[in-house]
Residue frames as qw, qx, qy, qz and C-alpha x, y, z in Angstrom:
[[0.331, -0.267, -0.492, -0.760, -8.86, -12.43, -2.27],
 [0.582, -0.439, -0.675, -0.118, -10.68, -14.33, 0.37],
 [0.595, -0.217, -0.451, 0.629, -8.70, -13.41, 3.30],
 [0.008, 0.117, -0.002, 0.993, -9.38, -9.62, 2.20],
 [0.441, -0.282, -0.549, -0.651, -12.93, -10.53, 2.08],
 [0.631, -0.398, -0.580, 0.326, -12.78, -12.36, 5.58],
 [0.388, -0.065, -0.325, 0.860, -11.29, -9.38, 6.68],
 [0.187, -0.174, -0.098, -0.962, -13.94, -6.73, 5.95],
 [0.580, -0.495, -0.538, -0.360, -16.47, -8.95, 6.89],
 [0.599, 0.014, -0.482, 0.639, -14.75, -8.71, 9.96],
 [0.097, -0.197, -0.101, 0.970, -14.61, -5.06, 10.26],
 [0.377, -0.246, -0.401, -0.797, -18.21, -4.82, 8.97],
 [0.658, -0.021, -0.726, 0.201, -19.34, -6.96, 11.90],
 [0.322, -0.159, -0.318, 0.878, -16.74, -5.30, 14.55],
 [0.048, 0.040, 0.187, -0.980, -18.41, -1.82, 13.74],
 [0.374, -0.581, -0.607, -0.392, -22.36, -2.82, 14.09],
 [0.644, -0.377, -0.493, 0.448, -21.21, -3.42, 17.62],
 [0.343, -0.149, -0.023, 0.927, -20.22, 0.33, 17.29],
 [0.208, 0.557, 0.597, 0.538, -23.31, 1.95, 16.07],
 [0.107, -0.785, -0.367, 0.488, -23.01, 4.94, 18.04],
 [0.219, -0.394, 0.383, 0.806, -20.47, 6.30, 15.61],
 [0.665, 0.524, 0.478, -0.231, -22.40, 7.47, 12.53],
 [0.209, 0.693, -0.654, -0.220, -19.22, 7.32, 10.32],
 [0.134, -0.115, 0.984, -0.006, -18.46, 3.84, 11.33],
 [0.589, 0.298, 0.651, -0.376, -22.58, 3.13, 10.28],
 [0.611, 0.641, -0.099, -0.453, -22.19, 5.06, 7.11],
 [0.103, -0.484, 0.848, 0.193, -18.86, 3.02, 6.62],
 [0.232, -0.274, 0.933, -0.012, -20.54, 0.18, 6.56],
 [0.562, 0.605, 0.354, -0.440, -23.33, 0.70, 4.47],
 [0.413, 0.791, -0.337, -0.301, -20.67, 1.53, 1.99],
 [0.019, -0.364, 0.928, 0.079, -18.74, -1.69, 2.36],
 [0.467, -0.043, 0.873, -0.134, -21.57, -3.74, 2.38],
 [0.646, 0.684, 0.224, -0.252, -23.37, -2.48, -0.70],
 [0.028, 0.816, -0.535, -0.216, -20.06, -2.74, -1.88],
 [0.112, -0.293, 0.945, 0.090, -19.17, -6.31, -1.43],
 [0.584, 0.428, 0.680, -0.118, -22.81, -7.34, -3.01],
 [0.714, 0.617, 0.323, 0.064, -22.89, -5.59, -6.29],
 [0.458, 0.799, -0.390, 0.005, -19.38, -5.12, -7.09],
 [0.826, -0.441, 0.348, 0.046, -17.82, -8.63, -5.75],
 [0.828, 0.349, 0.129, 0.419, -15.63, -9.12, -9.46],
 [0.328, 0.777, -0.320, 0.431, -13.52, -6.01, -8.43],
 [0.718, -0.685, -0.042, 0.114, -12.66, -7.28, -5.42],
 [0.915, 0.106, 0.172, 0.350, -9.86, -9.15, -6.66],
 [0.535, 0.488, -0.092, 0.684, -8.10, -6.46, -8.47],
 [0.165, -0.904, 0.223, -0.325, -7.68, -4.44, -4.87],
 [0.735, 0.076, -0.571, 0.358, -4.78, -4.85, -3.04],
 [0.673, -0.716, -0.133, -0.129, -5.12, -4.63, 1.04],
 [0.388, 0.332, -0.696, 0.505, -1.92, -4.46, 3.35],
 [0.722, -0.608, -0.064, -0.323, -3.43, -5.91, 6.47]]
């Protein structure tokens, strides 16, 4: 649960650094409005990192 969470923050991070791509900007628009108002489903995904 955390670790996944560590992880995207990660990769949400990583691709600011990247904002030429505007895939990798929308991406992360979508991961971060994600991980504020829908943090109680995290849990039930499962990552293979």
């Amino acid at each position: 649960m955390i670790s996944t969470h560590r992880y995207y923050l990660k990769l949400y991070t990583y691709n600011i650094k990247i904002q030429k791509m505007h895939k990798l900007r929308f991406f992360n628009c979508f991961l971060f409005i994600f991980y504020i108002f829908i943090p109680q489903h995290v849990h039930l995904l499962h990552f293979d990192i």
